[in-house]
C-alpha positions in Angstrom: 58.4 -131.6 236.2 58.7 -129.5 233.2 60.7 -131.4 231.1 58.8 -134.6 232.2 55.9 -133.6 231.3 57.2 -132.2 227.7 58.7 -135.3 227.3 55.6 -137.4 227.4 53.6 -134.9 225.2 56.2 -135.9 222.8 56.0 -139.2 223.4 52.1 -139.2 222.7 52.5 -137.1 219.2 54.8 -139.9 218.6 51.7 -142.6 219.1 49.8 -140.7 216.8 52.2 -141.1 214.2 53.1 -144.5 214.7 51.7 -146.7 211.8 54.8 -148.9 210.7 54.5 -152.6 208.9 54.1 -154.6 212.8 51.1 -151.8 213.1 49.6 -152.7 209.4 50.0 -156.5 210.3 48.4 -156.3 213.6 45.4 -154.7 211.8 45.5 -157.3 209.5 45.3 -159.9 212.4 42.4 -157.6 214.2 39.9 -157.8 210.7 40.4 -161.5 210.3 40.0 -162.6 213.7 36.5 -160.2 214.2 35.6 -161.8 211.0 36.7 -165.4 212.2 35.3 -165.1 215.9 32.3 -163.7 215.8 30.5 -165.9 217.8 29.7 -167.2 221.4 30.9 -170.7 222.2 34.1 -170.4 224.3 37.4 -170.2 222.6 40.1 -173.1 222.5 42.8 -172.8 225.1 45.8 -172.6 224.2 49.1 -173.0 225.7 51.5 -170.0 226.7 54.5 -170.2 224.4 57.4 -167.7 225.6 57.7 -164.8 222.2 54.7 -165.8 220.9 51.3 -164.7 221.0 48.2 -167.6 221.0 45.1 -167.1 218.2 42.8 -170.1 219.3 40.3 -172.0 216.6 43.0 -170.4 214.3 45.1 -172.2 211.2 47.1 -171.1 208.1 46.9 -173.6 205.3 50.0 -173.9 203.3 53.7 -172.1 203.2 54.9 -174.5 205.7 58.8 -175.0 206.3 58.1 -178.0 208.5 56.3 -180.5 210.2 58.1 -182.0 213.5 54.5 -184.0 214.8 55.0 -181.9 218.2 53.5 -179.1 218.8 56.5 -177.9 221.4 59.3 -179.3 218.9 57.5 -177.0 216.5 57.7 -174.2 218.7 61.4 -174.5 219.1 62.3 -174.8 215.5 60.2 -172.0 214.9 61.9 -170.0 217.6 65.3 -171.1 216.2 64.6 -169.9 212.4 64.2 -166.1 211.9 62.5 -167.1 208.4 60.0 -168.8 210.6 56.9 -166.4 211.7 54.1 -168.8 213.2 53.7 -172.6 213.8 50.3 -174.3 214.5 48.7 -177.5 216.8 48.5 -180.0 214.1 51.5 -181.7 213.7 53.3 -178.7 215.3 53.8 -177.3 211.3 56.1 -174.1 211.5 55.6 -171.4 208.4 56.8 -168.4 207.0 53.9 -166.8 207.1 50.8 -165.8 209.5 48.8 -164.2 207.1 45.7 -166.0 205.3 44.0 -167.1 207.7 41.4 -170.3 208.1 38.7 -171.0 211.6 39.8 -174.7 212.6 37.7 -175.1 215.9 40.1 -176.6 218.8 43.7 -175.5 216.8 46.2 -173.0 218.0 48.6 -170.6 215.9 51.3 -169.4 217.6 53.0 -165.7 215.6 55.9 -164.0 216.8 55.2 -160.3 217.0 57.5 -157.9 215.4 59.8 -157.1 218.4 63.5 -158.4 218.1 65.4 -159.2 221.0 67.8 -157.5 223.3 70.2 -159.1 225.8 69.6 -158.2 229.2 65.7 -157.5 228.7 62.5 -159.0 228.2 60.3 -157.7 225.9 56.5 -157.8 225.6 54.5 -156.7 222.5 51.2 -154.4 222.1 52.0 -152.7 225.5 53.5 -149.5 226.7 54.3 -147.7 230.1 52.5 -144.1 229.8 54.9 -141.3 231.6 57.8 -142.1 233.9 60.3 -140.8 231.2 64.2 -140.7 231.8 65.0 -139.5 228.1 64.0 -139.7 224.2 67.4 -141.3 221.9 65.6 -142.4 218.9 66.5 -145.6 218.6 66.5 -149.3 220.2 70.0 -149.7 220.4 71.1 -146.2 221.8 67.8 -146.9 224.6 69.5 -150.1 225.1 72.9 -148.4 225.6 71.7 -145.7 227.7 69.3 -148.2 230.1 72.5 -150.6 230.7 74.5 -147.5 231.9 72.0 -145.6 233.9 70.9 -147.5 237.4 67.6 -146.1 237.2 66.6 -147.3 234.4 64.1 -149.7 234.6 62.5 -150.0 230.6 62.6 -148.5 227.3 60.4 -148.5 224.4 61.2 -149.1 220.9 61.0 -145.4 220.2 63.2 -144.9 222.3 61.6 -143.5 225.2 63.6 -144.5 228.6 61.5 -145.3 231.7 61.7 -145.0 235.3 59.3 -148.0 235.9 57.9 -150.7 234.3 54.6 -151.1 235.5 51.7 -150.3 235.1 51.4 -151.1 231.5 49.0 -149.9 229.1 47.8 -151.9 226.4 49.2 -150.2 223.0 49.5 -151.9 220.0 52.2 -152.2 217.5 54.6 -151.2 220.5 57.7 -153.2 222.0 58.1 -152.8 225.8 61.9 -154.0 227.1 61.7 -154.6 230.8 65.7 -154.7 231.9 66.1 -157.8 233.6 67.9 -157.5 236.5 66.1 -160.3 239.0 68.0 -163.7 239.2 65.6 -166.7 240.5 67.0 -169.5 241.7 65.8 -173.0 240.3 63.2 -175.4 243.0 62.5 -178.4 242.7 59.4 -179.0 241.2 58.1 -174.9 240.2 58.1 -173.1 237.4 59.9 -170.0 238.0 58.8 -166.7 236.5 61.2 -163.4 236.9 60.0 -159.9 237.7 55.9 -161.2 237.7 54.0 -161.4 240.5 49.6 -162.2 241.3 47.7 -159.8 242.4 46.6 -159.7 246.2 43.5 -161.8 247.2 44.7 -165.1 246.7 47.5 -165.4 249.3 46.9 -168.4 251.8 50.0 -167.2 254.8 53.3 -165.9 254.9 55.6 -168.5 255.6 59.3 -166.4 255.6 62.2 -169.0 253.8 60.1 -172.1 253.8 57.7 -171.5 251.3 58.6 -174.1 248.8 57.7 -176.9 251.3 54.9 -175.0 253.2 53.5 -175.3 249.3 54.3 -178.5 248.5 52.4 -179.9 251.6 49.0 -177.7 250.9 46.9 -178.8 248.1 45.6 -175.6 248.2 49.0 -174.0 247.0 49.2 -173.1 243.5 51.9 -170.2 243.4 54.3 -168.6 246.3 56.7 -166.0 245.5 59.9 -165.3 247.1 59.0 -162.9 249.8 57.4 -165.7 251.4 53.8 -165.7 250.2 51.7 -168.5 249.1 48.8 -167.9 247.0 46.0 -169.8 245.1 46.7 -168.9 241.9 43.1 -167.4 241.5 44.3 -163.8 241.1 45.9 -161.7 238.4 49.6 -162.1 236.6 51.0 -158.5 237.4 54.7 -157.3 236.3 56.8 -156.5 239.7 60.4 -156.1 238.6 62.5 -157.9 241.4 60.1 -160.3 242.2 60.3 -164.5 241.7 57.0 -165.9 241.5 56.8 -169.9 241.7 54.2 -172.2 240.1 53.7 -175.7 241.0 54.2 -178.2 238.3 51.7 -181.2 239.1 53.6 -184.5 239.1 52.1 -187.7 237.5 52.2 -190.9 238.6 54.8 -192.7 236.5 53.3 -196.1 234.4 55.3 -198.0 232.6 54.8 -197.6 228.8 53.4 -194.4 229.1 54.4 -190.8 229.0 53.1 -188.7 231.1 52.4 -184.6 230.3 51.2 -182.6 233.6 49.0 -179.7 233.2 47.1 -181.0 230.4 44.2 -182.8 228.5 42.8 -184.2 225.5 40.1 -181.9 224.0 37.3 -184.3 223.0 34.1 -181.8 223.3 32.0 -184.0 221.2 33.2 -186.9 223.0 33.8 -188.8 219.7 37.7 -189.6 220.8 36.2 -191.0 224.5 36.0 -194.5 224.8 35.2 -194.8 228.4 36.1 -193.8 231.8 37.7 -196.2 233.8 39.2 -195.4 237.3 41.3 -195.5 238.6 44.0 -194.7 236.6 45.6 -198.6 237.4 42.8 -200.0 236.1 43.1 -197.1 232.7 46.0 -198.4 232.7 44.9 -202.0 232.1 42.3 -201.0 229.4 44.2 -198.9 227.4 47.3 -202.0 227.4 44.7 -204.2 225.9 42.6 -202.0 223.7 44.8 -201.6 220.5 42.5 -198.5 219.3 43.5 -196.7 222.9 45.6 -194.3 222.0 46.2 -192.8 226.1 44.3 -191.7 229.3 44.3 -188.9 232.0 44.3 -189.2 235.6 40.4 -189.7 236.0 40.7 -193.3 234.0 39.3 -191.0 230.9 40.6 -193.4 227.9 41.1 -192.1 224.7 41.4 -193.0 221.2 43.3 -189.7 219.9 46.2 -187.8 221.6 45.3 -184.3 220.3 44.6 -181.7 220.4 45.7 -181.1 224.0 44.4 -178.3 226.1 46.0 -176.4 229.2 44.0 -178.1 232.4 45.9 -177.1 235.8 46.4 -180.7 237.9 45.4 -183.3 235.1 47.7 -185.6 233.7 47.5 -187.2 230.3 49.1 -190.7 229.3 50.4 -191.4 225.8 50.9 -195.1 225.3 54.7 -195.7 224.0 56.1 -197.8 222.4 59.2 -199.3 224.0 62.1 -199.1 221.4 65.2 -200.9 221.9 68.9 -198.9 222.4 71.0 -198.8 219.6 74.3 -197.5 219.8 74.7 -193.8 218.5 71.1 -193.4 217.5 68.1 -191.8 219.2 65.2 -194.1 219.2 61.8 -192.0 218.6 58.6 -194.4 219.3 55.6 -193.7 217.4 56.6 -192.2 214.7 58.2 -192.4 211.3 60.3 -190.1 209.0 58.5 -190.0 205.7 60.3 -187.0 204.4 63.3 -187.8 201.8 64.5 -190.4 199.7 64.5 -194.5 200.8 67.7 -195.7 200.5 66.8 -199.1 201.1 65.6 -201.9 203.8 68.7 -203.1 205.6 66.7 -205.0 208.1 68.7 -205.7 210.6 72.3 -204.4 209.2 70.2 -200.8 208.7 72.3 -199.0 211.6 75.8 -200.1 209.9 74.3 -199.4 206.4 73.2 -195.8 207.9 76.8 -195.2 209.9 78.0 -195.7 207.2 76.8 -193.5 204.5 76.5 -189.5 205.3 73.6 -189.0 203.6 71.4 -191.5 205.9 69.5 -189.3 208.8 68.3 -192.6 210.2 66.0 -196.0 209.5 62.9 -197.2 211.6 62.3 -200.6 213.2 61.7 -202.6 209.5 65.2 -201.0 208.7 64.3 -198.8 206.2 67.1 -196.2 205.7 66.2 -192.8 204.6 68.4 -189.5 203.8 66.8 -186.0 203.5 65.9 -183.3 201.2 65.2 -180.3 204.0 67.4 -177.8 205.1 67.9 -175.3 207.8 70.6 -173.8 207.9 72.6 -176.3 206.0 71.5 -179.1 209.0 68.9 -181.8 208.3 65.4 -181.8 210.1 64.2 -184.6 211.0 60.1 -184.3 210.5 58.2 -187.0 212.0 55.0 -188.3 210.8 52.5 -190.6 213.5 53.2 -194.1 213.3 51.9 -196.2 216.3 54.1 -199.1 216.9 57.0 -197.9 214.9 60.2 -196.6 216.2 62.5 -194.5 214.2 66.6 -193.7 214.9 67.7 -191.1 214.1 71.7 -190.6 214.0 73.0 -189.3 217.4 74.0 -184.9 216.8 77.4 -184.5 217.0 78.1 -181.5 219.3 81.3 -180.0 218.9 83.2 -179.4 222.6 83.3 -175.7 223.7 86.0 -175.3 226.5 84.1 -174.8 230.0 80.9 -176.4 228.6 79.4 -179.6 228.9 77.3 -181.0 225.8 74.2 -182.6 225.6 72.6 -184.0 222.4 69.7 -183.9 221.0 67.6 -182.1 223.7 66.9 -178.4 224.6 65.5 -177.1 227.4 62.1 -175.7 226.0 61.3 -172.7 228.3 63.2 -170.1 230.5 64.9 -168.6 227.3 66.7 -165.3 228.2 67.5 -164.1 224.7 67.3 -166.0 221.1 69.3 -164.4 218.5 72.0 -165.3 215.5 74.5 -162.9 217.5 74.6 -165.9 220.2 77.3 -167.8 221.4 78.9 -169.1 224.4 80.8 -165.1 225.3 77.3 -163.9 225.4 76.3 -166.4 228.4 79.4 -166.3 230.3 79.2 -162.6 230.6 76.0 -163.3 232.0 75.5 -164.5 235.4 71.9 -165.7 234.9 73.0 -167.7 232.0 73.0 -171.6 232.8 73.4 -173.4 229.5 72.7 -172.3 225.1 71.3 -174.1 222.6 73.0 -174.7 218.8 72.2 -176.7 216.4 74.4 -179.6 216.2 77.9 -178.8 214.4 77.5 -174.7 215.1 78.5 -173.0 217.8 76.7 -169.4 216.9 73.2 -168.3 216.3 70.9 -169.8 219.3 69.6 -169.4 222.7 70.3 -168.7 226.3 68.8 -170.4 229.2 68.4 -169.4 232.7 68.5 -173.0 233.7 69.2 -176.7 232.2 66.4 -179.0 233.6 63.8 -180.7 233.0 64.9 -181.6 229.3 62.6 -182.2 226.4 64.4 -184.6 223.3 64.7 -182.3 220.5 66.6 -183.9 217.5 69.8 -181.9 215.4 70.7 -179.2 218.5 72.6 -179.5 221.0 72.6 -178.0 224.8 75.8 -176.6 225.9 75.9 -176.6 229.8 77.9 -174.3 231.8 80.4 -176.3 234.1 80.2 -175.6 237.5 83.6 -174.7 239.3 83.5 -175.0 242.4 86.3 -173.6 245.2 87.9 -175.6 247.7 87.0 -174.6 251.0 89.8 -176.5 253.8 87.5 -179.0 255.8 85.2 -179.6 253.2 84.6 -182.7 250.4 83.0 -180.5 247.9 80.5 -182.0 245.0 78.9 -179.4 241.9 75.8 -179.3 240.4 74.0 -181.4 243.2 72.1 -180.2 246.6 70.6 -181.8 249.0 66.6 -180.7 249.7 65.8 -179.7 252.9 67.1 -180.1 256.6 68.1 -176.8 256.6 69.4 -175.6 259.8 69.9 -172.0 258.4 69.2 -169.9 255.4 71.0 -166.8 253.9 74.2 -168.0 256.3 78.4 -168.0 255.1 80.3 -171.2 255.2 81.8 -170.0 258.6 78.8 -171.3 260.4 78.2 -174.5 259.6 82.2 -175.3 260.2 81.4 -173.4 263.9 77.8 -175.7 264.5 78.6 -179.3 265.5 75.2 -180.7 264.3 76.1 -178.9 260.6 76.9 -181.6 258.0 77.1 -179.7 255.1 76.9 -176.7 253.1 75.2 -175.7 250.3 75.9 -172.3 247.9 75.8 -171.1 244.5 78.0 -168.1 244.9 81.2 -170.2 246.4 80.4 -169.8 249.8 79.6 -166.5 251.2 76.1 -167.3 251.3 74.2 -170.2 251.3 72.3 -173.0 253.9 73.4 -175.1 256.8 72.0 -178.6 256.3 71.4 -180.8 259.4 71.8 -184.1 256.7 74.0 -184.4 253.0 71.3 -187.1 251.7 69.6 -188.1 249.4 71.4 -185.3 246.9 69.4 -183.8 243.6 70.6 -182.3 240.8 70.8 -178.5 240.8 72.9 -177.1 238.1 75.0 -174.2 239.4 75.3 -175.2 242.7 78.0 -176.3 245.0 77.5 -178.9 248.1 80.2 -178.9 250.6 80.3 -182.3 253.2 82.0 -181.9 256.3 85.6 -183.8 256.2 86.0 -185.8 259.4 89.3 -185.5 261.2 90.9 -189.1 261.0 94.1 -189.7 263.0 97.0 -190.5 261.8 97.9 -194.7 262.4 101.1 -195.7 261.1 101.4 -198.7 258.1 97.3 -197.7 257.3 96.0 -194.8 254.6 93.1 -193.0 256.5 89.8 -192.7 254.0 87.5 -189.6 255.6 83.8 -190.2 255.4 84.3 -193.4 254.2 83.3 -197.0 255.7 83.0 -200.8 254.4 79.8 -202.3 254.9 79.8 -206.3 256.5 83.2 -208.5 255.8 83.4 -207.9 259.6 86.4 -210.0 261.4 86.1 -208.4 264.6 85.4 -205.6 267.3 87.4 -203.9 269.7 86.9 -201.2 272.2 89.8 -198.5 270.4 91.1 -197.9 267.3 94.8 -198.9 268.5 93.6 -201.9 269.7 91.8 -202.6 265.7 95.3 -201.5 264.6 97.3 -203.8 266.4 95.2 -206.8 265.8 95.1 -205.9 261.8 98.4 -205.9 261.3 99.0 -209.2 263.2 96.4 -210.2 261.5 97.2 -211.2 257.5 93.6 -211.6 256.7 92.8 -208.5 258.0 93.0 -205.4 255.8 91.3 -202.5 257.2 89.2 -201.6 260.7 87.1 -198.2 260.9 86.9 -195.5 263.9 84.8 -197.6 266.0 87.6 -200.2 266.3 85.5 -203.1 263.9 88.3 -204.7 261.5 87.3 -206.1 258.2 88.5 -208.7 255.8 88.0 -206.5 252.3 87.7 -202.5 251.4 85.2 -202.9 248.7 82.3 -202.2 248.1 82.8 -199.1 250.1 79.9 -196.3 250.9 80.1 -193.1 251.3 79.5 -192.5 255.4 79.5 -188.7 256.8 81.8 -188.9 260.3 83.3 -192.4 259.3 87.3 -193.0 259.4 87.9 -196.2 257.1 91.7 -197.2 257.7 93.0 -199.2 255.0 96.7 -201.6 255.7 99.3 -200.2 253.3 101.0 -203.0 251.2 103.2 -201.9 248.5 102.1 -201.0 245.2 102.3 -199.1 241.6 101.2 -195.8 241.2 102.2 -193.8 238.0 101.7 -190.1 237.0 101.6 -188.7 233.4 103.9 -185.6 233.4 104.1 -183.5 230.9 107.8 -182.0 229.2 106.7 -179.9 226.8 102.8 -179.1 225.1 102.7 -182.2 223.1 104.8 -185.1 225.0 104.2 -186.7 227.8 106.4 -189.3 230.2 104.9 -191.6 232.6 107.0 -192.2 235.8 105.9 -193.6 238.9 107.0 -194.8 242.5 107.7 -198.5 241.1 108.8 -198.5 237.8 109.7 -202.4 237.3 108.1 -204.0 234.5 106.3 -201.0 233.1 107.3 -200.7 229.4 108.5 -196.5 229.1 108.5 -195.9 232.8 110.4 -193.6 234.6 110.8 -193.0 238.4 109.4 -190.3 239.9 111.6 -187.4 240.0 113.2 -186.5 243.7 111.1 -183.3 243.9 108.0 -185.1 243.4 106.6 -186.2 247.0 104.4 -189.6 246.3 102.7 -192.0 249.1 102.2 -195.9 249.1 99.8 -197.2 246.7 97.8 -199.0 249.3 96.8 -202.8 247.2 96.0 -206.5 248.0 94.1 -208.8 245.6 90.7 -208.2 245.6 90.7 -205.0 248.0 91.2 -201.3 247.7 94.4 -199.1 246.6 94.7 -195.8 246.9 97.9 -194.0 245.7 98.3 -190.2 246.9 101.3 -187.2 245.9 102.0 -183.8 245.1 102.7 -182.6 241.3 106.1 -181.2 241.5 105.1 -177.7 239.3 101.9 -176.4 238.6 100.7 -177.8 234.9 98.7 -175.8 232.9 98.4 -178.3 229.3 94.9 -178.2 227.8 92.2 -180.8 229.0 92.2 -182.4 225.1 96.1 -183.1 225.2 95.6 -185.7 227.8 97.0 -189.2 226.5 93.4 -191.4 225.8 94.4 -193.7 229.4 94.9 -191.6 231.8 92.2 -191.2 235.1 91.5 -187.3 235.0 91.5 -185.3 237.5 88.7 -182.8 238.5 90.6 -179.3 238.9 94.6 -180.8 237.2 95.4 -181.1 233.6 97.6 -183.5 235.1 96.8 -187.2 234.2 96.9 -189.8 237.0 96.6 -193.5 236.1 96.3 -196.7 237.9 98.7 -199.4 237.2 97.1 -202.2 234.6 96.0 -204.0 236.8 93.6 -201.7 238.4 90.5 -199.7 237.4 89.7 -196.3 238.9 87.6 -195.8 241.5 87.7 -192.2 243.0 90.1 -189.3 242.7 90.6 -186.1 243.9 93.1 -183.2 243.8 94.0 -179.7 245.4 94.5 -176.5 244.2 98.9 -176.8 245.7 98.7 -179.8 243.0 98.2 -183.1 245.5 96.3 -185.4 244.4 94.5 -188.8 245.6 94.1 -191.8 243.4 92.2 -194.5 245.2 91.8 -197.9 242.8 90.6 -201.4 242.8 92.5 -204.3 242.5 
């Protein structure tokens, strides 16, 4: 108790002493704001940017980098530059500075206070934990250190002082408070997830165990639950609870064509200057705005507008920016309403502008007139794109090329803006697969260091110049099971918390769904409709087919219509199909049918296609750069070989105009880099192995095991 005791007497002469540049800064920031908000009237509301801290009816004029139009785009380039230290509301301008200081009634700045990031925590300025002490060790790093390796460790401040606890907290300013994060929330549907946070009691509506997501979703009352199985209004108080998930419902908007739809805010128009009228409901806004060319959008009253800004935080509204509808162009991103007025004009190309642009490396992109422009900004060596309001216009901007990282997919040109874990140059893809919270990292486009982690991957905001690099999901086999990644299937859950083992023992179990490969996840009762859910695996039941001699055996498959008969067994459908020349396949009720295709996925069905002899050819590898194609029928196939006797290879089932499926075993495990597959091949989820159709089919579904068989099934 002693030492405990000493230890936090040191720790409050060390308070005393405390008077570094954040400190000086932050006084700064006190003396200009009690000079600059001095007054009554309520303050602008301003939306909660993760790192940053909000000054409302606050601007800096001058020392901007750039000006990306979006208030959010400006937040992540601002996030992304360390020589960035603030970005404002208009046109989402991001500066080097927060210092001089101007009252602009209804603007935000955002600033990032003075507290670099660690890996593994999240850290919260101007706040402290009083007492609790583990140790003193001087410095953030060797606190870091120490933390990691001690389990009871919950925090550290940047003096050094390691913490039992993280809560309560104290409001101190010029301090850095690093909570170790150690909670791992899964995504839902629809909520905003928030580790280690919690609301105070007061507000909670029931408990409602494992099914609070839906219990939510069906009470308009709901605003929050978290993952102990409480659901709460949302009037209470955001409190730190390591451990804890708390879940906030995003409001959906009604989709209308032409217009994008933002939930959770509102156009600020106190003086009502920007209103042109109110007409609900929102169809008949809708209908207005279309015809009004001064309408600029609307929110879910029928409230029409003629500006788009400033927006304010309003839970449950929805605004409605009229689009403009831009049409595709290959390797371009279309932008509507907006122009890029920074740079030189190279020219107007009209319509030749996007071959004029491919091909000169100095044009970022050309709007709907054709006017090509290149650029004069730089950040770190890559061009920004800074858009300026143009109603009406579209510009394109050339597609990012992302550079592939092995065991990520890439995304272009879009980030996902929130649920960052740590932003730092010391970033790459090592640092998120050593952590098991880590779902994807952004980069700007062409670098594959210096950027951001992300606890998850969707929804995803267009950002142009990055790119989002996507953990692939690898998902085991499990015998029995058709398994799909990254998708899930919402609801029908017979049990929660469960291993694979009982849905395979529960007859009315139809699938399984995990994110840790099995030992624990839900039984589902139904495997549709399916969502994405990155991270996730979704395991369908295989049905046992029998074995019927001259016919291939598709699990879980059927063909809908094309019906030439109906018989009472599946022997009897068997004999009558092969007398029959017309007929080509029959399913487990005994129903034979004149084609295979189009066929539809069908959990319990047994599709039993007629083998007829085909071609089915397998690109082998004999050595890390060559390759030799052989296959089961080699005649007529310029370079073919036959397959070699150890190589075990079934019929390619085939007739004109119906389905083919062509199934084997690899005769040695491969293990030959994705990238050194020849251009042609079909490949093959879990092989480097390359398995092709002959020419004159096209692929239609494959699959292989982990032994090295394989099924091709293609269309003739």
């Amino acid at each position: 108790m002693a030492t405990t005791n000493n230890m936090a007497k040191s720790q409050r002469s060390h308070h005393q002493v405390v008077c570094n540049a954040a400190s000086l800064q932050l006084l700064l920031w006190a003396i200009v704001l009690f000079a600059f908000f001095g007054r009554t009237s309520a303050l602008t509301v301003c939306k909660n940017y993760i790192g940053f801290v909000a000054l409302p009816d606050t601007d800096r004029i001058g020392g901007d980098i750039n000006c990306p139009v979006s208030t959010d785009e400006g937040f992540l380039r601002c996030r992304a530059d360390p020589s960035c230290k603030s970005f404002i509301t208009y046109l989402g301008c991001y500066q080097r500075s927060p210092i001089v200081l101007n009252t602009s009634i209804g603007s935000c700045l955002w600033y990032k206070p003075n507290c670099r990031a660690i890996s593994g925590y999240s850290v919260t300025s101007d706040v402290d934990r009083d007492g609790d002490d583990i140790g003193s060790f001087g410095d953030l790093d060797t606190a870091a250190g120490r933390c990691n390796a001690d389990p009871t460790c919950a925090a550290f401040n940047q003096l050094g002082f390691t913490k039992r606890s993280a809560a309560p907290l104290i409001q101190r300013t010029g301090y850095c408070f690093y909570s170790k994060q150690t909670t791992a929330c899964k995504p839902i549907l629809g909520y905003i997830v928030t580790p280690d946070m919690d609301r105070s009691g007061g507000d909670e509506i029931g408990f409602f165990g494992n099914d609070t997501a839906n219990a939510c979703s069906a009470n308009p009352s709901c605003k929050e639950f978290n993952q102990t199985g409480w659901l709460k209004r949302g009037s209470g108080s955001l409190i730190p609870r390591p451990g804890n998930c708390l879940y906030a419902k995003q409001t959906v908007c009604k989709p209308i064509p032409g217009y994008s739809a933002q939930p959770d805010v509102d156009q600020s128009d106190p003086d009502g200057d920007d209103t042109i009228g109110a007409f609900p409901p929102v169809d008949n806004a809708t209908s207005i705005c279309n015809a009004d060319s001064t309408c600029m959008g609307f929110n879910q009253l029928g409230v029409a507008k003629r500006s788009t800004t400033p927006l304010v935080k309003k839970q449950g509204a929805c605004f409605y920016k009229k689009q403009t509808v831009c049409k595709p162009i290959p390797g371009y991103v279309a932008t509507p309403d907006v122009d890029y007025t920074d740079g030189d004009v190279i020219g107007n190309f009209g319509n030749n502008a996007s071959n004029v642009c491919s091909a000169d490396n100095t044009c970022v992109g050309f709007n709907h007139l054709g006017v090509a422009r290149t650029t004069i900004t730089y950040i770190n060596n890559l061009y920004v794109r800074s858009f300026a309001d143009r109603p009406g216009y579209c510009f394109y901007s050339k597609q990012s090329v992302c550079n592939p990282i092995p065991g990520y997919n890439a995304i272009p040109d879009v980030d996902r803006t929130v649920d960052d874990i740590v932003c730092s140059t010391a970033v790459n893809t090592a640092v998120c697969d050593a952590d098991p919270s880590c779902r994807s990292v952004l980069f700007y486009a062409g670098q594959q260091q210096g950027g951001c982690t992300k606890r998850s991957v969707a929804p995803l905001t267009k950002v142009i110049g990055f790119c989002l690099y996507v953990k692939k999901t690898v998902c085991r086999d499990i015998g029995g099971y058709t398994v799909t990644p990254d998708v899930d299937h919402d609801g029908d859950d017979i049990s929660v918390g469960g291993t694979v083992n009982n849905c395979t023992s529960d007859a009315a179990c139809v699938a399984f769904s995990t994110s840790n490969g099995g030992t624990l996840g839900s039984s589902k009762r139904s495997a549709a409709p399916l969502v994405a859910k990155p991270g996730n695996c979704f395991y369908v039941k295989k049905t046992a087919c029998q074995s019927i001699a001259g016919y291939t055996a598709i699990s879980d498959y059927d063909r809908e219509g094309d019906d030439s008969g109906s018989y009472n067994s599946t022997s009897a459908a068997a004999t009558s199909c092969t007398a029959d020349p017309t007929c080509v396949a029959f399913n487990q009720r005994g129903i034979t049918k004149r084609s295979t295709i189009p066929q539809i996925p069908k959990a319990g069905s047994c599709l039993y296609v007629k083998d007829t002899p085909g071609v089915c050819c397998v690109f082998i590898p004999t050595n890390a750069y060559t390759w030799q194609l052989v296959c089961n029928t080699p005649n007529n196939i310029p370079g073919a070989a036959p397959f070699p006797p150890s190589t075990t290879i079934g019929t390619l089932t085939a007739a004109p105009g119906q389905s083919a499926l062509c199934s084997g075993r690899f005769p040695s495990p491969m293990s030959v880099p994705y990238y050194l597959l020849p251009a042609n091949e079909t490949r093959l989820y879990s092989s480097p192995n390359g398995v092709k159709c002959a020419s004159q089919f096209s692929n239609f579904y494959q699959s292989v095991s982990p032994d090295g068989s394989f099924v091709v099934r293609c269309t003739n």
